[in-house]
C-alpha positions in Angstrom: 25.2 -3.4 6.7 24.3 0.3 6.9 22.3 1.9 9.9 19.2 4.0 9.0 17.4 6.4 10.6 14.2 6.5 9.5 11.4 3.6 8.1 9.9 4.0 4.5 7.1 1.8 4.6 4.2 0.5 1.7 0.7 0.1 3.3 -1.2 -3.3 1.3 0.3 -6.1 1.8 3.3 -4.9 4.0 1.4 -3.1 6.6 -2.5 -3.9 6.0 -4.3 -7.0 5.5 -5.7 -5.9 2.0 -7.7 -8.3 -0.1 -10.9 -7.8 -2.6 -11.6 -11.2 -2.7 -12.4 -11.1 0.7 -15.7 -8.7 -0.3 -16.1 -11.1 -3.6 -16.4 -14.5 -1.7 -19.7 -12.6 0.3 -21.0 -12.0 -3.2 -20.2 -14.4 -5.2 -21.0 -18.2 -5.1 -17.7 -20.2 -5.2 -14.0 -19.4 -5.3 -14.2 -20.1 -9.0 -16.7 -17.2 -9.3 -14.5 -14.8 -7.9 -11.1 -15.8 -9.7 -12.8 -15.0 -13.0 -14.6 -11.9 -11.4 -11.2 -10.3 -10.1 -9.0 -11.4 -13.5 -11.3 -10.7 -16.0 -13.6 -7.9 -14.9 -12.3 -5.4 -11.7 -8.6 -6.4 -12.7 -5.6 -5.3 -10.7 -4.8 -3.1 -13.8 -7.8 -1.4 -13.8 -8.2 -0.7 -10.4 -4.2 0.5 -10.5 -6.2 3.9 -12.4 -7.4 4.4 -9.1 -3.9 4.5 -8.0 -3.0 6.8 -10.0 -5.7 9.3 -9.6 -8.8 8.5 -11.7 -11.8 8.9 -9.2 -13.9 5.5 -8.8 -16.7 6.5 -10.5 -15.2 8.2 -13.6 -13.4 4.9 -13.8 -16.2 2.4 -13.2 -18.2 3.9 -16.2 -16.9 2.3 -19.4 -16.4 -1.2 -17.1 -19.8 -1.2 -16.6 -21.2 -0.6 -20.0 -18.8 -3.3 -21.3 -20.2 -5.5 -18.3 -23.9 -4.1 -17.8 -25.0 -7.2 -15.6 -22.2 -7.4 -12.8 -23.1 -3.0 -12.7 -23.6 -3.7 -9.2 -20.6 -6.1 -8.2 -18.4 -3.5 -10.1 -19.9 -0.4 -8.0 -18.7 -3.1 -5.1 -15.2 -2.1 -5.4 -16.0 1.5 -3.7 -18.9 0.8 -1.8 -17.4 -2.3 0.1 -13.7 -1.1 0.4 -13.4 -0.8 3.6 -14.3 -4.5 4.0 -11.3 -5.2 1.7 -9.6 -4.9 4.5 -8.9 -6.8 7.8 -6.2 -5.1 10.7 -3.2 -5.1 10.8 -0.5 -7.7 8.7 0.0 -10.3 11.4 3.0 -9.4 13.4 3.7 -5.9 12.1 1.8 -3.3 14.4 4.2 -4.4 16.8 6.7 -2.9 15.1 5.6 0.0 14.0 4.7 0.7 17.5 8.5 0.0 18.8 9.5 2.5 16.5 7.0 5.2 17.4 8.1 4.3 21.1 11.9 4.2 20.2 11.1 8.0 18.3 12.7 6.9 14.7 10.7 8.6 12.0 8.4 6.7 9.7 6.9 7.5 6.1 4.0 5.6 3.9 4.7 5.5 0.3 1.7 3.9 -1.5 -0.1 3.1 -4.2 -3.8 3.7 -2.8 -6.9 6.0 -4.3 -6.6 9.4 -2.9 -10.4 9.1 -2.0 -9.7 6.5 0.1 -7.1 7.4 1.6 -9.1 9.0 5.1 -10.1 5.5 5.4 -6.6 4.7 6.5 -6.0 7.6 8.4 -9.0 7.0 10.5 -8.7 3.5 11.1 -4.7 3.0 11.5 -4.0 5.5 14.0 -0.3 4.9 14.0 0.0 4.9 10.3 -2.1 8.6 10.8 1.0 9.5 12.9 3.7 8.6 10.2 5.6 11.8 9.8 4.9 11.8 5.8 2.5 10.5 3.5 3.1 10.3 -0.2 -0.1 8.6 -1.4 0.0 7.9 -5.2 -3.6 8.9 -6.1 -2.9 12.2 -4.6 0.3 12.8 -6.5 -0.6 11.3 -10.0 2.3 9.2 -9.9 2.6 5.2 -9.3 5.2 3.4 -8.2 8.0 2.2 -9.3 7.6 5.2 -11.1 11.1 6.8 -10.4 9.3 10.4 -10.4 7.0 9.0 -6.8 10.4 8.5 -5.2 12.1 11.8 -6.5 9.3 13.6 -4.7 9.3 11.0 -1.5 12.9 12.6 -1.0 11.6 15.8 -1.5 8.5 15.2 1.6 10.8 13.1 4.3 13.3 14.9 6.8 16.2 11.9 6.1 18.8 11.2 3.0 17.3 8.9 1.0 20.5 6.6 2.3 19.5 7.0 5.8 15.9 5.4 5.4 15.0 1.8 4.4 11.9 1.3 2.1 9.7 -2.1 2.9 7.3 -3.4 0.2 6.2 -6.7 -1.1 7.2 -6.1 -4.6 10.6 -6.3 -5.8 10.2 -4.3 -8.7 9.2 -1.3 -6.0 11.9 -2.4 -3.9 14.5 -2.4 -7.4 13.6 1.3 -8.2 13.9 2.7 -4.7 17.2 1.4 -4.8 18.2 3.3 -8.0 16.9 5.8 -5.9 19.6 5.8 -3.3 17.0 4.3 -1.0 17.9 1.2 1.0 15.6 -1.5 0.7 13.9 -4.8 2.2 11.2 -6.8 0.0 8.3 -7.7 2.7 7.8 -11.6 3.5 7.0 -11.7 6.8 6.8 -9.6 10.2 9.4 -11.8 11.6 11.6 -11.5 8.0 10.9 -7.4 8.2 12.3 -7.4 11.9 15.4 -9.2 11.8 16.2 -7.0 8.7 15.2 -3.8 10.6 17.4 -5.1 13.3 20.4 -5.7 11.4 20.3 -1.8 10.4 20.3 -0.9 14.5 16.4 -0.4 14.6 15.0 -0.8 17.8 12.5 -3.9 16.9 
């Protein structure tokens, strides 16, 4: 297997415990509630406009005039983000500080609002310290858009050969590849280090 140089990592759900359910279950009253909250009002696919640049409350208008009497569980989503979230992915932190220590160079590439976006900085110091950020609501682009990882090439100091991308999709995983990226799809920390390990990481 191929050495690298350098980490290409994804943030939620590779690096950070990310979950809106978590801010749904305090407002809502069962588990049922939320399921049908999260799939059939503040969707994955709407909040991936977010993603891709739409500021949250240009993008919670027409949700709320479809869904006038959950106005205040929908203006949730910004005001409670950053209890969305909960540390660190069990087990990764860890890594990411072996690398630091070790001096290989790590990059984010994420799907994340660009409004939100200081949130991480200021509360994932080490992630502040990657040496690039491509964040997708800053760029306009989504992954696996191939365009997000044309530019990622153009913002990291490595050959896209050189660098191994982590995320828990595979369809990200698939077009980083076609990118000339090498790749892992995220299970676990302990998955993530035996595979950084086989490429002659320092984990």
């Amino acid at each position: 297997m191929r050495e690298v140089r350098a980490v290409l990592w994804d943030l939620g759900h590779t690096l950070v415990d990310w979950d809106p359910a978590r801010v749904y279950r305090e407002l809502l009253p069962d588990n049922d509630a939320v399921e049908a909250f999260l799939g059939g009002v503040c969707t994955m696919a709407w909040h991936q406009r977010h993603d891709s640049g739409v500021p949250m409350a240009q993008n919670r208008e027409a949700l709320i005039k479809v869904h006038p009497d959950k106005a205040e569980l929908i203006r949730a989503w910004e005001t409670r983000w950053p209890d969305m979230f909960d540390g660190w992915i069990e087990g990764m932190e860890p890594i990411v500080e072996a690398l630091e220590s070790a001096g290989i160079a790590q990059y984010a590439l994420t799907n994340m609002p660009a409004e939100k976006w200081p949130h991480i900085l200021s509360n994932y110091p080490a992630i502040a310290r990657f040496d690039a950020h491509v964040v997708s609501g800053e760029e306009k682009l989504l992954k696996p858009d191939p365009a997000i990882y044309e530019l990622t090439k153009t913002r990291i100091a490595h050959a896209p050969g050189d660098v191994v991308f982590v995320d828990d999709r595979a369809d990200n995983i698939e077009a980083a590849l076609a990118a000339g990226f090498q790749g892992v799809v995220f299970e676990n920390a302990a998955q993530v280090r035996r595979e950084l390990s086989k490429r002659g990481l320092p984990v």
